[in-house]
C-alpha positions as CSV (number, residue, x, y, z in Angstrom):
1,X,43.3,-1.2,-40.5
2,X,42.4,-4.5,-39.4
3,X,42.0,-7.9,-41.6
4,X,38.5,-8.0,-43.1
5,X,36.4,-11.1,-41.6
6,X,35.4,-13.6,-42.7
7,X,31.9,-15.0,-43.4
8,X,30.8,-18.3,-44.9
9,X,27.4,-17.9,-46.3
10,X,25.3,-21.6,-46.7
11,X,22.2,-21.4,-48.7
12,X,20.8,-23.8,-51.5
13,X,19.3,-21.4,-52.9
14,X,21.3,-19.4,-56.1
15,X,20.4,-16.5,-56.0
16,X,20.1,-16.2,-52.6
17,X,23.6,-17.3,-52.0
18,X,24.7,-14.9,-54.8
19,X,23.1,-12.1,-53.7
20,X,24.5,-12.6,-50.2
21,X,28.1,-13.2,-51.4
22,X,27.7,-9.7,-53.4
23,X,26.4,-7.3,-50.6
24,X,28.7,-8.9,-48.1
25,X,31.9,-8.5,-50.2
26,X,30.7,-4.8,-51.1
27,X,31.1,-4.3,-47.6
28,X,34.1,-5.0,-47.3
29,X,34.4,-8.7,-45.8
30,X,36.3,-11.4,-46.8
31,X,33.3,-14.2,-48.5
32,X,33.0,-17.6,-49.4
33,X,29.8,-19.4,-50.4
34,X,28.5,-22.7,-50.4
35,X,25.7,-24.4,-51.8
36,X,25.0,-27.1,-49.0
37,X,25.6,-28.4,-45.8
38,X,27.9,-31.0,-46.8
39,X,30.2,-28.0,-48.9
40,X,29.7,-26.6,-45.3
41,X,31.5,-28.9,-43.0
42,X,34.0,-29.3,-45.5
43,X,34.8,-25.3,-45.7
44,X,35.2,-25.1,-41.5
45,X,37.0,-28.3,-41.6
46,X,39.8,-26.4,-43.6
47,X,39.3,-23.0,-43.1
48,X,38.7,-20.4,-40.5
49,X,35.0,-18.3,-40.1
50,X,34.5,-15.2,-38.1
51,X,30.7,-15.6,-39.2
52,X,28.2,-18.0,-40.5
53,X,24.9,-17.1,-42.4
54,X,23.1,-20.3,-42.0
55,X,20.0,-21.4,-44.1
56,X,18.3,-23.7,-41.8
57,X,16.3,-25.6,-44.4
58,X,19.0,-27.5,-47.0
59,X,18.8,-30.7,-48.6
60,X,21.1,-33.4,-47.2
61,X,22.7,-31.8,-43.9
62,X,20.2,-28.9,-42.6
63,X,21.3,-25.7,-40.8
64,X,21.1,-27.4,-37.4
65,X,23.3,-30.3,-37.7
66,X,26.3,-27.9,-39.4
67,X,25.4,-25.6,-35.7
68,X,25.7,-28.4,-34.0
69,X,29.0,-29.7,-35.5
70,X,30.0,-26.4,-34.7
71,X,29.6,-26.0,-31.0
72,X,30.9,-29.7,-31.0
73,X,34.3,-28.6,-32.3
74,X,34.2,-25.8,-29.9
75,X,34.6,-23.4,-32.9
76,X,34.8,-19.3,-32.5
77,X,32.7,-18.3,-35.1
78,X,28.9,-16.5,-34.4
79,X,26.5,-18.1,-36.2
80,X,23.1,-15.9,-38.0
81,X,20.8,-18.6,-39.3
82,X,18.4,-17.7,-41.9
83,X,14.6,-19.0,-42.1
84,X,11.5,-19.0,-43.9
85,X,8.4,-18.5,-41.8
86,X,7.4,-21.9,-42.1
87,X,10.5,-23.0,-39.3
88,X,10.5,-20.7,-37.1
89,X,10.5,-23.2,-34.5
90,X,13.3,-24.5,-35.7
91,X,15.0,-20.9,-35.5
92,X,14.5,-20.5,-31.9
93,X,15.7,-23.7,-31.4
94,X,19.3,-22.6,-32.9
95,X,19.0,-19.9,-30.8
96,X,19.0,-21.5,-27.6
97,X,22.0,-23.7,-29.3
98,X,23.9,-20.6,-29.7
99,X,23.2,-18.9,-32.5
100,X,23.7,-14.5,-32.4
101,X,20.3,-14.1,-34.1
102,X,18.1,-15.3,-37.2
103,X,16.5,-13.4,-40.3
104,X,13.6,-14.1,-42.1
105,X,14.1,-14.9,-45.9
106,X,13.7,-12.8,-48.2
107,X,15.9,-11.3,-46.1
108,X,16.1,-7.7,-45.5
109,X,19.4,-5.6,-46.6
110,X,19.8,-3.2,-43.8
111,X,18.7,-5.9,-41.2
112,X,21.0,-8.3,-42.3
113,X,24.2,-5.9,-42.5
114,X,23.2,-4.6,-39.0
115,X,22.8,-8.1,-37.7
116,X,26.3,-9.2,-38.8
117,X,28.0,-5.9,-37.4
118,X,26.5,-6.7,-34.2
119,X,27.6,-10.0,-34.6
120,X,31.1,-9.8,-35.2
121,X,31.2,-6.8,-32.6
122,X,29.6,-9.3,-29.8
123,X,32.4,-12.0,-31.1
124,X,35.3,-9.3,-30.5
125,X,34.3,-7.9,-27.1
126,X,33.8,-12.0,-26.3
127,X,37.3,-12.4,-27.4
128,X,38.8,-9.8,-25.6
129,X,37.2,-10.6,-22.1
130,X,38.7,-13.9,-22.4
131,X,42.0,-12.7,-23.6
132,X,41.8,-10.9,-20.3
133,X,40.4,-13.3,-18.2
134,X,42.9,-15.8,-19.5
135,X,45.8,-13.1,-18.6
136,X,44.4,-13.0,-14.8
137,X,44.2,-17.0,-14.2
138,X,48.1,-17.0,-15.9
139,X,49.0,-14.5,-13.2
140,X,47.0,-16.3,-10.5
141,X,47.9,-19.8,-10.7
142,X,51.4,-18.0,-11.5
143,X,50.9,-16.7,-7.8
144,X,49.8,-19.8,-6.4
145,X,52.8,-22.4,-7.8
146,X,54.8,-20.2,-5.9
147,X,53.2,-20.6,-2.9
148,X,53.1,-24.5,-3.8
149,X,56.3,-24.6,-4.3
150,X,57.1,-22.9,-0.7
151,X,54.9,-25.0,1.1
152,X,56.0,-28.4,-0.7
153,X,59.5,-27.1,0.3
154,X,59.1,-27.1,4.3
155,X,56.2,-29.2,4.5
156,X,56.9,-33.0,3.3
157,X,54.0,-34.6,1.6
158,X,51.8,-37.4,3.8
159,X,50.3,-39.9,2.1
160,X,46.5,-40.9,2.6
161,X,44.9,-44.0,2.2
162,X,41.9,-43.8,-0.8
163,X,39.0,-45.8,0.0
164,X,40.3,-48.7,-1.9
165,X,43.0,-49.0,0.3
166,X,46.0,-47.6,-2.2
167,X,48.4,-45.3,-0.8
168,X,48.6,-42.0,-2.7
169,X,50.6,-38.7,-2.4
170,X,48.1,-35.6,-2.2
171,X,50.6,-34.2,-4.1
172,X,50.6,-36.7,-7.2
173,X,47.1,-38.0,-8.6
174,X,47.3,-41.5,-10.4
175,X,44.6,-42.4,-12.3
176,X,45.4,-45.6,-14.9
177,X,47.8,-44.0,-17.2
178,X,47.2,-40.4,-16.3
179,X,49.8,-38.7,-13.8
180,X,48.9,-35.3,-12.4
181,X,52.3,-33.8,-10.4
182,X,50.2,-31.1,-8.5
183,X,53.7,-29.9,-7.1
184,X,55.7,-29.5,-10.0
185,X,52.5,-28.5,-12.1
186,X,53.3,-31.2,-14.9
187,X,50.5,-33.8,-16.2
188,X,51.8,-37.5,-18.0
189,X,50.0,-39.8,-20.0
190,X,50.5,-43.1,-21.2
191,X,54.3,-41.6,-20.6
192,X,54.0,-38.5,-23.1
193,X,54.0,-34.9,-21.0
194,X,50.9,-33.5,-22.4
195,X,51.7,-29.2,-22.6
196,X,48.8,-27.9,-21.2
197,X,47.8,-23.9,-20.1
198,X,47.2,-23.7,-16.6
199,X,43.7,-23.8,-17.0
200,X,43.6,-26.8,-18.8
201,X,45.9,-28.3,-16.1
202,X,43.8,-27.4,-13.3
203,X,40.7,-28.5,-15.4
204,X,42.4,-32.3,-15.6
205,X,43.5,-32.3,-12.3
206,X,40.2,-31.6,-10.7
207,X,38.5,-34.4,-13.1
208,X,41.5,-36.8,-11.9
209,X,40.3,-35.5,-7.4
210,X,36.8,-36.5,-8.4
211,X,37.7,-39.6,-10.7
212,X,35.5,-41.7,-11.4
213,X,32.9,-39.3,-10.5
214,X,30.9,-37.3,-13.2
215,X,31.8,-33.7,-12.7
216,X,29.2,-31.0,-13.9
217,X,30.1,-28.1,-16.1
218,X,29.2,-25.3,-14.0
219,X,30.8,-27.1,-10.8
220,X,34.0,-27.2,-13.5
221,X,33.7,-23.2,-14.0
222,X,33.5,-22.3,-10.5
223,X,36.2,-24.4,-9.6
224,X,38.7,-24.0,-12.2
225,X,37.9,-20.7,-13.5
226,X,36.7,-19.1,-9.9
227,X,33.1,-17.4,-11.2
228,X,29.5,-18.7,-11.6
229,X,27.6,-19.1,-14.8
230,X,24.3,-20.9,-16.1
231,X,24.8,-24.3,-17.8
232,X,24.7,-23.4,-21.1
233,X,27.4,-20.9,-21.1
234,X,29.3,-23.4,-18.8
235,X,29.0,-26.2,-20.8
236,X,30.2,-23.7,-23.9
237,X,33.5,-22.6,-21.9
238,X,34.6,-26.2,-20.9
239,X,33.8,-27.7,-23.8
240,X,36.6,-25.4,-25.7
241,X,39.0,-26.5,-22.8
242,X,38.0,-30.1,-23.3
243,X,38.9,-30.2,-26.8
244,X,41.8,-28.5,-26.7
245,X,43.0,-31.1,-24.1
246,X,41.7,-33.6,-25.9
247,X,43.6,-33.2,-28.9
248,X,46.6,-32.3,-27.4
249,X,46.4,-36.0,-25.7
250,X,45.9,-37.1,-28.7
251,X,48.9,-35.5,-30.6
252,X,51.3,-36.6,-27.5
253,X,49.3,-40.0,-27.3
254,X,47.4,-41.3,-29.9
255,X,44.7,-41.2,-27.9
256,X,41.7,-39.2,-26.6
257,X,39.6,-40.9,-24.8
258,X,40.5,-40.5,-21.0
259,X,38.1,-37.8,-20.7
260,X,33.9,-39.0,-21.1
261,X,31.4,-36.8,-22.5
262,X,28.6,-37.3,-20.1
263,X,25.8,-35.3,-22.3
264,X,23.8,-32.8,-20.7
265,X,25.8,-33.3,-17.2
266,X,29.4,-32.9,-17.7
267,X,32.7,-34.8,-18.1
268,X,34.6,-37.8,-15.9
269,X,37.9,-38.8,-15.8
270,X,38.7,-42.0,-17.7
271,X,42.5,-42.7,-16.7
């Protein structure tokens, strides 16, 4: 039998929040509650969430602003905001920000437990595609080093002149203090090896081809990850990747900041 998951409920209402916390964890799942979206925050800063039940209207920090510090952090946790008629607007609105669903308060018992199992199934299958997905780009770019490696080994590198007149080695990107070694698959910056996936890698090296150019988030999908998607899922999947690279740097580094946020287009190479 699996581990139970487990749900963060957020309401400022008591009883609400109470009566919440009690059906879930009749149910079987693991529960914490919170009265705010301060508490909130503080909760996913330290723990981790298969699910959040979300009251949109809080005082302080509202529903929206803890959804939106979640898809900022890249989190993996569905999100099932809960509204009184008077925001409904302000429901759909989280919706097309990536929440699973919302439910009107009072909120109804067998809707609610039908819209978290649906939830956390949605969330699994999710997992599991990219599990497998992740498996098949390991084997493929597997595959292709060792066809890099061949060609690198009877074909010496030429260099090319960029349009700013510096010599460069197709094989090895410079840009400031970033060092992408196409051929032995290894990225430097600053001096520190940064241990990257090879989707991350190919993700930095194809922002370091286009530097300084702004590349878009789909453009970064199709290229790096080989399949087509709208923007909003594309900007969803690379902004995971971007964090992850991003803190990385920043263990190895100290710092972050070679890769720009260009909101609502995509990300640019910094060096």
């Amino acid at each position: 039998m699996g581990t139970p998951a487990r749900i963060l409920v957020v309401d400022d209402e008591e009883s609400i929040r109470m009566s919440l916390e009690d059906l879930l964890d009749r149910d079987g799942y693991q529960v914490r509650a919170v009265a705010s979206g301060e508490q909130a925050l503080a909760q996913i800063a330290n723990e981790q969430f298969d699910l959040v039940l979300l009251d949109l209207k809080m005082r302080g920090i509202g529903g929206i602003e803890v959804l939106n510090a979640l898809r900022a952090r890249a989190l993996d946790v569905a999100v099932i905001v809960l509204t009184a008629h008077g925001s409904m607007e302000t429901a759909i609105s989280a919706l097309k920000q990536g929440a699973h669903d919302y439910l009107l308060k009072p909120t109804d018992t067998i809707a609610l437990r039908e819209s978290v199992r649906t939830a956390l199934d949605k969330r699994e299958r999710e997992r599991r595609q990219r599990a497998l997905l992740l498996q098949v780009q390991q084997s493929l770019t597997a595959n292709l080093e060792e066809i890099r490696a061949a060609v690198v080994q009877t074909v010496p590198a030429v260099a090319r002149e960029t349009p700013q007149g510096i010599t460069e080695n197709p094989q090895r990107l410079k840009r400031g203090g970033l060092v992408v070694d196409l051929a032995q698959h290894i990225i430097d910056l600053d001096g520190q090896r940064l241990e990257l996936t090879p989707t991350e890698f190919d993700m930095v090296a194809h922002l370091a081809r286009e530097a300084p150019n702004v590349v878009a988030v789909q453009v970064l999908v199709r290229h790096v990850l080989g399949y087509e998607c709208d923007r909003f899922e594309a900007g969803d999947i690379v902004r995971h990747h971007i964090h992850r690279i991003r803190s990385k740097a920043a263990s190895a580094t100290g710092r972050s900041d070679f890769i720009r946020t260009v909101r609502g287009v995509g990300y640019a190479l910094v060096g």
